[in-house]
C-alpha positions as CSV (number, residue, x, y, z in Angstrom):
1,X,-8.4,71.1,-1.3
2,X,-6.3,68.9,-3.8
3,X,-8.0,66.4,-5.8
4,X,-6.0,63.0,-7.1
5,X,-6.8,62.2,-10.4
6,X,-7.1,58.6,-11.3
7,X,-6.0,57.2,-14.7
8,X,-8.2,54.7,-16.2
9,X,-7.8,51.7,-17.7
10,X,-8.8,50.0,-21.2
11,X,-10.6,47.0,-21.1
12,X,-7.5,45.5,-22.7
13,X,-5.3,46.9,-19.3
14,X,-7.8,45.3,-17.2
15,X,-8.5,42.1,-18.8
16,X,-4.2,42.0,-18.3
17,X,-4.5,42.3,-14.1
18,X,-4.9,39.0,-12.3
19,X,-8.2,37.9,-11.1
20,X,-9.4,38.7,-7.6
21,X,-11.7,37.6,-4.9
22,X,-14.1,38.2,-5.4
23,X,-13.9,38.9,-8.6
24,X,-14.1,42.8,-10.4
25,X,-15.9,43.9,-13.2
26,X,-15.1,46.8,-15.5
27,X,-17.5,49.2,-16.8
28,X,-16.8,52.5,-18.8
29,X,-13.5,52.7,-17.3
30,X,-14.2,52.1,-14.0
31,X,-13.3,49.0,-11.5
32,X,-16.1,47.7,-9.7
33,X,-15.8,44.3,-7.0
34,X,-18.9,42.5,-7.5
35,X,-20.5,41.3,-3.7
36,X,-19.9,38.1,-2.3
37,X,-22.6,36.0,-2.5
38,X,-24.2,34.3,0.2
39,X,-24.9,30.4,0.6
40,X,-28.7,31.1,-0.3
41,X,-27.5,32.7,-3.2
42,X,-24.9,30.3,-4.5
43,X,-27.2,27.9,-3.5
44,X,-30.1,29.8,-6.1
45,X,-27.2,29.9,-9.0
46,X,-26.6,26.3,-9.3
47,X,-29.8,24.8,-9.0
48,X,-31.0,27.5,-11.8
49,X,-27.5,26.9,-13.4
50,X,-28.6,22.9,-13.4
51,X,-32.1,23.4,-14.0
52,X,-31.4,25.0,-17.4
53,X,-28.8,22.8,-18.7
54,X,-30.9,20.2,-18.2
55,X,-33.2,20.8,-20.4
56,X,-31.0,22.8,-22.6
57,X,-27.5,21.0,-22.9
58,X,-29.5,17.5,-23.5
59,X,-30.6,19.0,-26.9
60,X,-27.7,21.1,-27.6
61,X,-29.9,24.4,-27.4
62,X,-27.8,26.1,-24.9
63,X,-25.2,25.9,-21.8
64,X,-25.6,28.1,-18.6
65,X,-22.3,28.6,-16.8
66,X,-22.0,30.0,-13.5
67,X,-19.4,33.4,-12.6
68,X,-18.3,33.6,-16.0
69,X,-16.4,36.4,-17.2
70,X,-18.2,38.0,-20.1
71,X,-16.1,40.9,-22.1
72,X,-17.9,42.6,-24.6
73,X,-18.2,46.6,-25.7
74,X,-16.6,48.7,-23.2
75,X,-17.2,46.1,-20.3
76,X,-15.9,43.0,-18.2
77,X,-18.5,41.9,-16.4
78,X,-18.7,38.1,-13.9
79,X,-22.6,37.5,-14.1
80,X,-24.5,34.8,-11.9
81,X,-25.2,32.8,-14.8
82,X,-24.1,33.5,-18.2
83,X,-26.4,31.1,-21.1
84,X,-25.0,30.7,-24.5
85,X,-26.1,28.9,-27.6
């Protein structure tokens, strides 16, 4: 039985493909797609997506963003909704 061995790549070497639909995350080295949402979903993300910057972009506490690509450690990652202060 032969086994293919498959290279890697850095974060850096990822974060340098092009985007894809849907999107891919990188973790530890390794490519994963995320899942297509459904509409029920989707649906979920922006009203929770609204919901907090409503209260929290008004007084400058914080912004939610939907699918936004997050890189940080050894990881690329597209969550439902990223917050940020």
């Amino acid at each position: 039985m032969s086994q293919v061995i498959i290279p890697s790549l850095t974060l850096e070497e990822f974060l340098q493909l092009p985007e894809t639909k849907p999107a891919s995350e990188y973790i530890n080295g390794e490519i994963i797609p995320k899942p297509m949402p459904k509409g029920k979903h989707s649906r979920l993300q922006l009203k929770l997506c609204n919901g907090i910057n409503d209260i929290a972009e008004s007084e400058k506490i914080a912004y939610a963003f939907p699918e936004l690509r997050c890189s940080f450690g050894n990881r690329s990652i597209v969550p439902d909704i990223a917050v940020f202060n």
